[in-house]
VORO-743772 format. One record per atom (N, C-alpha, C): x, y, z; residue in one letter. Coordinates in steps of 0.05 Angstrom, whole numbers, padded with zeros to 5 digits, always signed. Layout:
N
XYZa;...
% end
This chain:
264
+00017-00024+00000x;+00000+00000+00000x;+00018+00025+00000x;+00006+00044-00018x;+00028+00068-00017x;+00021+00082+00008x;+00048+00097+00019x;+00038+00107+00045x;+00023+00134+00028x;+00025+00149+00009x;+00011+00169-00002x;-00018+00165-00009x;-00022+00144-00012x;-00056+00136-00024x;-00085+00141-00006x;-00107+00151+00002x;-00118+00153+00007x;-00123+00130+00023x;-00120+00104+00023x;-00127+00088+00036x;-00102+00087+00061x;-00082+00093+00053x;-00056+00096+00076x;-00061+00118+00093x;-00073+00144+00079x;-00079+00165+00101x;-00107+00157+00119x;-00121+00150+00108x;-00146+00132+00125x;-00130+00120+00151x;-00111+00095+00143x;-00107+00073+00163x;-00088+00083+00180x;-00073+00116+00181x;-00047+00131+00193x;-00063+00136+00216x;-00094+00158+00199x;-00103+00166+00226x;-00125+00150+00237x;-00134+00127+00233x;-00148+00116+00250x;-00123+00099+00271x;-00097+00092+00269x;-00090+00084+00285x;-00078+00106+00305x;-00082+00134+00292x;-00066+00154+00305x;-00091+00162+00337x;-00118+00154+00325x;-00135+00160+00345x;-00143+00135+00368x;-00139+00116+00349x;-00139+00086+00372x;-00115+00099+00389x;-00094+00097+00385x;-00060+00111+00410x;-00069+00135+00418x;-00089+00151+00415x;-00083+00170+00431x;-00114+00173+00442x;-00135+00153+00439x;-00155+00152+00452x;-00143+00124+00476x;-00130+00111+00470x;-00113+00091+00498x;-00095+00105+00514x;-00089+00138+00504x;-00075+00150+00517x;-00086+00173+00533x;-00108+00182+00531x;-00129+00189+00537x;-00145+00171+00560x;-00155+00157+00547x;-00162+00140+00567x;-00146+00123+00596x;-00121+00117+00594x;-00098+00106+00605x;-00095+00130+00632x;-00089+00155+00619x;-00087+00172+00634x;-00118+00181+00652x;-00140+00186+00643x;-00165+00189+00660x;-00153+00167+00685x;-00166+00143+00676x;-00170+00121+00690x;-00141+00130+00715x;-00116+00125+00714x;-00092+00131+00726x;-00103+00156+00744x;-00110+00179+00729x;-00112+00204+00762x;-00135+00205+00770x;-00154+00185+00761x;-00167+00184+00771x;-00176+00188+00812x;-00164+00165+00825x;-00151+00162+00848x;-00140+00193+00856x;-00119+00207+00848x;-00115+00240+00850x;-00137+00247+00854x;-00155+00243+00829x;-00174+00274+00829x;-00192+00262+00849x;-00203+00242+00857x;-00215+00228+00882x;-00207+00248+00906x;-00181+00236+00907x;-00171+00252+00939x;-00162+00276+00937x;-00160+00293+00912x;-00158+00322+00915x;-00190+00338+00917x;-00214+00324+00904x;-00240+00330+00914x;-00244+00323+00948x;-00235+00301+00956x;-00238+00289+00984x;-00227+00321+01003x;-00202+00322+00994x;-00191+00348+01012x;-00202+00378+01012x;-00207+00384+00984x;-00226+00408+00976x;-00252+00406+00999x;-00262+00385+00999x;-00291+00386+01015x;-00284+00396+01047x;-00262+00370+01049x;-00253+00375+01083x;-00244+00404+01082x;-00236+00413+01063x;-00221+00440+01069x;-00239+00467+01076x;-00263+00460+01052x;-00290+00483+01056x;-00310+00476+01088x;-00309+00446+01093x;-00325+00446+01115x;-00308+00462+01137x;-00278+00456+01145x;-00267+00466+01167x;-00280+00497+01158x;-00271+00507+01133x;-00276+00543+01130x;-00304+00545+01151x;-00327+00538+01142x;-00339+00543+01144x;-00351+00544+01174x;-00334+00524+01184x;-00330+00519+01217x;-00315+00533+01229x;-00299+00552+01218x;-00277+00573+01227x;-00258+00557+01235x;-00246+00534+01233x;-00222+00519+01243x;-00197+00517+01213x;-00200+00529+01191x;-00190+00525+01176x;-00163+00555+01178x;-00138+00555+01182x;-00120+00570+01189x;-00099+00578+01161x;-00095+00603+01157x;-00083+00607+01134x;-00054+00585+01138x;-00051+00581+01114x;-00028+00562+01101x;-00034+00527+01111x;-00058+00526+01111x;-00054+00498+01136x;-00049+00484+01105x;-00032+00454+01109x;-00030+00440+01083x;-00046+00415+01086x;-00042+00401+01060x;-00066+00374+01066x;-00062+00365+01092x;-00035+00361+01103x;-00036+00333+01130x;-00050+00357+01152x;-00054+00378+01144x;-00058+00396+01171x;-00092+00399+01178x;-00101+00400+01140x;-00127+00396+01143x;-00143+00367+01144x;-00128+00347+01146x;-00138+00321+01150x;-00133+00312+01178x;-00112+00322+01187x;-00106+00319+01221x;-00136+00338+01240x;-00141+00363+01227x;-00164+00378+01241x;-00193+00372+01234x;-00185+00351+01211x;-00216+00342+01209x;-00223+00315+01216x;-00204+00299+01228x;-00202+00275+01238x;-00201+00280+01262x;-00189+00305+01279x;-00193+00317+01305x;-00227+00322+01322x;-00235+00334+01301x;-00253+00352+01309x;-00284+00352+01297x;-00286+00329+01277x;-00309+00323+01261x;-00314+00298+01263x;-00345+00291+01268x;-00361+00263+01254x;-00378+00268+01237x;-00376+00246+01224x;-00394+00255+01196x;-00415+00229+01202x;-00433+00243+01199x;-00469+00223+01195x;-00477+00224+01175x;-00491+00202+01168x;-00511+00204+01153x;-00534+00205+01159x;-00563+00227+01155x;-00593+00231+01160x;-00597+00227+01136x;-00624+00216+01139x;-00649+00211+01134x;-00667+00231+01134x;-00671+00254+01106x;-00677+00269+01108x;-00707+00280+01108x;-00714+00259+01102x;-00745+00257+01101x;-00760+00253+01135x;-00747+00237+01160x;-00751+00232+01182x;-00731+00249+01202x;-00712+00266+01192x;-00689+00269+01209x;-00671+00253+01229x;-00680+00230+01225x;-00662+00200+01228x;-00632+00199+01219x;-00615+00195+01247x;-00595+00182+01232x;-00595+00158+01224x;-00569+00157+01197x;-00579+00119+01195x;-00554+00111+01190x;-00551+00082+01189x;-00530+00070+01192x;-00521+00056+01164x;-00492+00052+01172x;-00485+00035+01135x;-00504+00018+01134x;-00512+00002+01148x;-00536-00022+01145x;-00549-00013+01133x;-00570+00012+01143x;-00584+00019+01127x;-00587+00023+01116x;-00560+00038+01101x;-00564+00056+01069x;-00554+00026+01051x;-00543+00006+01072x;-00540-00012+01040x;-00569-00027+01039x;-00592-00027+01063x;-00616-00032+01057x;-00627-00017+01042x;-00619+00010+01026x;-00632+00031+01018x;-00627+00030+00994x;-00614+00011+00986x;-00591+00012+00955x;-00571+00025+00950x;-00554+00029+00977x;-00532+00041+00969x;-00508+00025+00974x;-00493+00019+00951x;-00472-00010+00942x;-00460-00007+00965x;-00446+00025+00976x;-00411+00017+00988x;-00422+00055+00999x;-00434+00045+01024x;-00438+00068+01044x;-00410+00081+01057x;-00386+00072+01056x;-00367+00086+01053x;-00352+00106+01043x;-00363+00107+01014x;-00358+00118+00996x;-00386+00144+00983x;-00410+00136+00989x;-00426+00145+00980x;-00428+00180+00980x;-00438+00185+00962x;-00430+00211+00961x;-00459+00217+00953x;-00483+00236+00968x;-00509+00246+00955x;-00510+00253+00913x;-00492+00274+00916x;-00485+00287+00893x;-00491+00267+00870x;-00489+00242+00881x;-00487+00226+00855x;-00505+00198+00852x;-00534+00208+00872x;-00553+00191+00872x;-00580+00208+00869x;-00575+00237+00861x;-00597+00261+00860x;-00615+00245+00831x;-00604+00229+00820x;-00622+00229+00791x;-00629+00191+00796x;-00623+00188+00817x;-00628+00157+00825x;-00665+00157+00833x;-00680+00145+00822x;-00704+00145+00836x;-00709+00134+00857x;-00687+00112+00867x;-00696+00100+00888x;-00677+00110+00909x;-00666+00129+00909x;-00645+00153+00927x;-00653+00174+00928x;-00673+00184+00915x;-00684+00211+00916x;-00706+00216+00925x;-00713+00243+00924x;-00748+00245+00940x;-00754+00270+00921x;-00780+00279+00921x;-00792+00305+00907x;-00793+00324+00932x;-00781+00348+00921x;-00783+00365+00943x;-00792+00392+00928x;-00810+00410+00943x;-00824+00439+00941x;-00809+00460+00956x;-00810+00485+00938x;-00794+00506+00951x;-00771+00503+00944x;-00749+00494+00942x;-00713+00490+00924x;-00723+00509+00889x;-00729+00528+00888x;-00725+00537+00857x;-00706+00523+00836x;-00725+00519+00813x;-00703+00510+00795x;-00701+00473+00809x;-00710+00465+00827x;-00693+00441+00839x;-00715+00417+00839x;-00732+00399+00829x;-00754+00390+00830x;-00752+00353+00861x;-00723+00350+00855x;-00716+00323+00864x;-00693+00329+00885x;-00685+00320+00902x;-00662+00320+00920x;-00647+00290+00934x;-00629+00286+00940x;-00625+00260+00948x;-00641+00264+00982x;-00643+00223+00977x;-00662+00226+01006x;-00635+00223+01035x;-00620+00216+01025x;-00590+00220+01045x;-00568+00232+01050x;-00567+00250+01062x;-00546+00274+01065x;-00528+00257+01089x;-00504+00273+01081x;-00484+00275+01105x;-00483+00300+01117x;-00476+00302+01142x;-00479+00325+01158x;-00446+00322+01176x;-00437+00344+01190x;-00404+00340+01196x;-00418+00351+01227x;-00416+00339+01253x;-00419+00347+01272x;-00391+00356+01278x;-00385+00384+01302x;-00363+00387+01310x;-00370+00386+01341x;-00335+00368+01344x;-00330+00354+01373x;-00310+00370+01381x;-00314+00382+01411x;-00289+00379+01424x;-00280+00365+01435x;-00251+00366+01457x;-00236+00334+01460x;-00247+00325+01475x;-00265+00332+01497x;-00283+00315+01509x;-00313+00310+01486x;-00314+00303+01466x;-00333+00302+01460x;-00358+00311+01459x;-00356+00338+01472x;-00386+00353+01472x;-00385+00375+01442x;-00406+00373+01440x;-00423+00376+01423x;-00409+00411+01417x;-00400+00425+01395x;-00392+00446+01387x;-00409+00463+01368x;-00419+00443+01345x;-00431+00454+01323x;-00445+00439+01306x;-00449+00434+01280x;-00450+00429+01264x;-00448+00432+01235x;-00438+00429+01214x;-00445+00442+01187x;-00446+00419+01166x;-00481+00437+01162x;-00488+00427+01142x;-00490+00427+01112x;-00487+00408+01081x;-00485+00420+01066x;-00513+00434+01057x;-00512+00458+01027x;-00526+00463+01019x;-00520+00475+00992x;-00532+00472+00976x;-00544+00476+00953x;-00569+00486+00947x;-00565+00497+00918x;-00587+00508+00903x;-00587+00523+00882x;-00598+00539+00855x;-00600+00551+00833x;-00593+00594+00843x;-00574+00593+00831x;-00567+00626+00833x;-00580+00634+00802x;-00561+00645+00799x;-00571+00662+00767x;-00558+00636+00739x;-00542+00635+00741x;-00518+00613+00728x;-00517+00584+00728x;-00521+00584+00748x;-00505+00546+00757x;-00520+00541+00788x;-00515+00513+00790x;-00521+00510+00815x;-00506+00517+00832x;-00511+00521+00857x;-00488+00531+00879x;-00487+00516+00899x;-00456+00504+00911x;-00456+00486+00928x;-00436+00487+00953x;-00444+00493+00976x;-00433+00500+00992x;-00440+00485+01025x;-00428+00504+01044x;-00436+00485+01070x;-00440+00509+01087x;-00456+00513+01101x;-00463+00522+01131x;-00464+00515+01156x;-00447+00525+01179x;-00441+00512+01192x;-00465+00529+01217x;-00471+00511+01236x;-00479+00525+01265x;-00471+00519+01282x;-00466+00539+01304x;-00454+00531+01329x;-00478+00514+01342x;-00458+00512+01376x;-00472+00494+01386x;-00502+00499+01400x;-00509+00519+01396x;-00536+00523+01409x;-00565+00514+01375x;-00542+00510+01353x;-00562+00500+01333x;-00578+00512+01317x;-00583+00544+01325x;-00593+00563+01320x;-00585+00598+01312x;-00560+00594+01314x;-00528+00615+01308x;-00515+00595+01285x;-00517+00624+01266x;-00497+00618+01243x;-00469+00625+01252x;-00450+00599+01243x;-00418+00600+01254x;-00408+00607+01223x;-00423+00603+01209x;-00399+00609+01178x;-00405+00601+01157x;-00407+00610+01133x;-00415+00604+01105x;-00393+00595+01076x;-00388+00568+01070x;-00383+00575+01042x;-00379+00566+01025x;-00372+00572+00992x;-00385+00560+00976x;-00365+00551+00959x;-00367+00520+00957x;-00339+00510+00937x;-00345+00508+00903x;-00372+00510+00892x;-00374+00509+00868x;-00395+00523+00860x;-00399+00536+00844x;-00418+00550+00830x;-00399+00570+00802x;-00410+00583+00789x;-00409+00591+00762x;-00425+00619+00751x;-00425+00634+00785x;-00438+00662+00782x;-00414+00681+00772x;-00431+00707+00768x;-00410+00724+00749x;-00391+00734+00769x;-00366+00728+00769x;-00348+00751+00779x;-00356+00776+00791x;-00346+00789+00814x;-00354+00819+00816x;-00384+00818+00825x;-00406+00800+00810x;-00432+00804+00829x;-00436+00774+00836x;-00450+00759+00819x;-00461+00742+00837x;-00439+00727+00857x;-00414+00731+00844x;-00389+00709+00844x;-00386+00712+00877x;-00392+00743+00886x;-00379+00749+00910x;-00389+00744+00937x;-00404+00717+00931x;-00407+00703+00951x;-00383+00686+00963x;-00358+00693+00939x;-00332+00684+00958x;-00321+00701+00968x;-00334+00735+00964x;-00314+00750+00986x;-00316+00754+01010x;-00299+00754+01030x;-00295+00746+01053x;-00315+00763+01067x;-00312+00786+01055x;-00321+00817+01074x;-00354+00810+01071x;-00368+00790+01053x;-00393+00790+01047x;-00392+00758+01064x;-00384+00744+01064x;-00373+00711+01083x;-00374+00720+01112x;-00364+00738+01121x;-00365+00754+01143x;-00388+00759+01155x;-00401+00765+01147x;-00432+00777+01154x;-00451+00761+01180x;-00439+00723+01164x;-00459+00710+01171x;-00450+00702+01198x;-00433+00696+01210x;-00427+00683+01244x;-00437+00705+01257x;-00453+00690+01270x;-00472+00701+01300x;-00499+00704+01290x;-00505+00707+01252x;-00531+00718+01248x;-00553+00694+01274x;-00575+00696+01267x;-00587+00677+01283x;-00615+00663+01256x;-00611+00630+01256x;-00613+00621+01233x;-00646+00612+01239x;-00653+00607+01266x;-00675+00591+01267x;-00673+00597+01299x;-00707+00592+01311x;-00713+00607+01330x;-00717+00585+01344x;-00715+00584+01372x;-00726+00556+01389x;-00747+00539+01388x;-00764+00546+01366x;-00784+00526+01357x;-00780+00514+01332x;-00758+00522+01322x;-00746+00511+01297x;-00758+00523+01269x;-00761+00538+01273x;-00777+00565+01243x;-00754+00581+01236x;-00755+00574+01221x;-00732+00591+01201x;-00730+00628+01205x;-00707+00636+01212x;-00715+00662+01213x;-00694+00683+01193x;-00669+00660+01185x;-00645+00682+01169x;-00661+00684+01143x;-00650+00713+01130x;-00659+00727+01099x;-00637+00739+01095x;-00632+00734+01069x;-00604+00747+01045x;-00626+00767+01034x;-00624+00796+01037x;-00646+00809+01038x;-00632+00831+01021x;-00644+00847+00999x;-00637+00865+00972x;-00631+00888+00993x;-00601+00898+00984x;-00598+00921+00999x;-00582+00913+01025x;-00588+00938+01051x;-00577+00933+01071x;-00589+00920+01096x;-00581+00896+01107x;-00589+00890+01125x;-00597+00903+01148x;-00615+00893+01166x;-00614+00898+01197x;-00623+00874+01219x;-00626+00876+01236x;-00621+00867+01254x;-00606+00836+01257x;-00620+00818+01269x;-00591+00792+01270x;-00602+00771+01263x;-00616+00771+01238x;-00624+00749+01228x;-00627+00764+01196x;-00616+00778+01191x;-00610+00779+01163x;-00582+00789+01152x;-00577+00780+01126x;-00554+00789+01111x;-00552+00808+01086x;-00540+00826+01090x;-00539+00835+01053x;-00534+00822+01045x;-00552+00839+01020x;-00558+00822+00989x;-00533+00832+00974x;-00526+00821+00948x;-00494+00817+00930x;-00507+00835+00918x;-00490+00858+00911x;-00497+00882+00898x;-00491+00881+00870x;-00518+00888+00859x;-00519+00876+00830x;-00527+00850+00825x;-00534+00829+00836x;-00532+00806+00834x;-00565+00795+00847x;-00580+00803+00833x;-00610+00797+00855x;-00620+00770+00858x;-00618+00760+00825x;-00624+00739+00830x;-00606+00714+00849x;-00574+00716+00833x;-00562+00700+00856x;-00574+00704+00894x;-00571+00742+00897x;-00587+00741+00919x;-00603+00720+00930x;-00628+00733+00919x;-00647+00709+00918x;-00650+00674+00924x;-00634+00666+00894x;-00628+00639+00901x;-00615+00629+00934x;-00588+00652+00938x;-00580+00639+00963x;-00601+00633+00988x;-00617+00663+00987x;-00635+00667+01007x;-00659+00644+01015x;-00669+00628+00990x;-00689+00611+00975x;-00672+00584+00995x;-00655+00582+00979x;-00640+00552+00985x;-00628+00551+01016x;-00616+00572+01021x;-00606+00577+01048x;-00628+00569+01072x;-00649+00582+01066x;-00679+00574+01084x;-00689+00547+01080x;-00678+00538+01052x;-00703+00512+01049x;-00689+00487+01062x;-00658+00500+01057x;-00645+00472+01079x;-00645+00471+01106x;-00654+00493+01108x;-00664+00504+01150x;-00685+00485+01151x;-00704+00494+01135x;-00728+00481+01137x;-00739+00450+01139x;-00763+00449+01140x;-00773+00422+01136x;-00776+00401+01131x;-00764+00410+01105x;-00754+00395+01067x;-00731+00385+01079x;-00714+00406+01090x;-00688+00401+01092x;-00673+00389+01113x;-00654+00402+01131x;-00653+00394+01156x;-00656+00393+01182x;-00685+00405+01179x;-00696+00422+01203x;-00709+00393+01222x;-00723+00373+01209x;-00713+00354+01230x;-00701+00335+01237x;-00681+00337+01227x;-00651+00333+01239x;-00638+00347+01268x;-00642+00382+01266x;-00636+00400+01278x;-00654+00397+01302x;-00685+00389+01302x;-00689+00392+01321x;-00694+00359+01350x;-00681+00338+01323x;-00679+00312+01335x;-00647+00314+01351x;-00635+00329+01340x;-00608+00331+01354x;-00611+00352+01373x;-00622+00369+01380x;-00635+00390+01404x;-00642+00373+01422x;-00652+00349+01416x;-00671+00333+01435x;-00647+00316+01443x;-00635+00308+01432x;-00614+00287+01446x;-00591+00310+01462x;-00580+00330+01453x;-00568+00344+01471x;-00578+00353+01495x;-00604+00353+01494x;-00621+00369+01519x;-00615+00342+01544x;-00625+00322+01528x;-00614+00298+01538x;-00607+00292+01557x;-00583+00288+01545x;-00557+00291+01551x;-00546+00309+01572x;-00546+00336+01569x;-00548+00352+01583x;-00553+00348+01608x;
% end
């Protein structure tokens, strides 16, 4: 066959795409494992933020030592505010409760539930993880929970944390979303991240009381709104409440009130 002939340039590049789709592929599969445990650390890294334990320069072993210190992670049952156990979630259909990650059972029908109020959001998984914070005696510090929901752009996915009375916001924030720079985006600036520790998130009967509210805040259960940015506004304000709530992890919040009172 001449290497010049139409049938030689055919057989060049189909083997040029077989080698570099095995090289392609070879490589996914390989960092795979990486991008695993560089997502694994990203998460631990935003939950500490959000818990205020996260310290400028800390490196991976520093943020896996303070989150192996100072966090348990549960799984609820978000429909009952039940915790549940690996048993259960592998009674629930979930292969390898070790590993399980919500994010990636939202389009599962038999992992999901229909939920009202999430804009933009029609389904949610029916199993969250939640990060309780311990101190070294084991009493009860905080908690942060994740949350999600629709801004202007993209979905937005982040974690909120509360202290230990359950009802005080300790800290806000957000590891993925796709708002604009400059407005919606600046839900990563600090000075606007700031706002939220101490707001007060939910009242002793468990009713939702924080608002991301257009303009300037007042008193201690609301936050400014992202200037320029209404709808992101909005969305946060929407999603921020709906995971307080009902829908969300409100009883959770108030089944764990009851065991600390307990306790107590």
């Amino acid at each position: 066959m001449r290497r010049d002939s139409v049938a030689g340039t055919i057989l060049v590049a189909a083997v040029l795409c077989v080698v570099c789709s095995v090289i392609v592929s070879g490589t996914a599969v390989g960092l795979k494992s990486l991008q695993q445990a560089n997502a694994k650390l990203d998460k631990q890294r935003n939950v500490l933020a959000a818990a205020g334990l996260l310290k400028p320069g800390d490196t991976a072993a520093d943020v896996q030592a303070t989150f192996d210190k100072n966090f348990e992670k549960q799984f609820v049952n978000l429909e009952t505010g039940e915790i549940v156990s690996a048993e259960q979630l592998k009674e629930a259909g979930v292969a390898e409760p070790a590993t399980y990650d919500p994010a990636e059972v939202r389009d599962n029908p038999q992992l999901n539930r229909t939920v009202e109020g999430l804009p933009g959001i029609t389904r949610t998984e029916k199993y969250a993880d939640v990060y309780l914070v311990k101190s070294d005696d084991k009493t009860l510090e905080g908690v942060v929970l994740p949350i999600y929901g629709k801004g202007l752009w993209s979905t937005m996915y982040g974690f909120l944390a509360l202290d230990a009375d359950l009802t005080t916001a300790k800290g806000i924030t957000f590891y993925q979303h796709g708002e604009t720079p400059g407005l919606g985006g600046e839900v990563d600036n600090p000075n606007w991240k700031d706002q939220w520790p101490g707001k007060k998130v939910r009242d002793d009967a468990g009713d939702v009381l924080i608002e991301v509210v257009k303009g300037q805040a007042s008193g201690d259960s609301e936050v400014d709104g992202l200037s320029g940015a209404t709808i992101t506004t909005n969305g946060v304000n929407h999603f921020v409440r709906f995971w307080l709530g009902d829908q969300g992890f409100g009883p959770y919040l108030k089944n764990l009130e009851s065991k600390e009172k307990s306790n107590g």
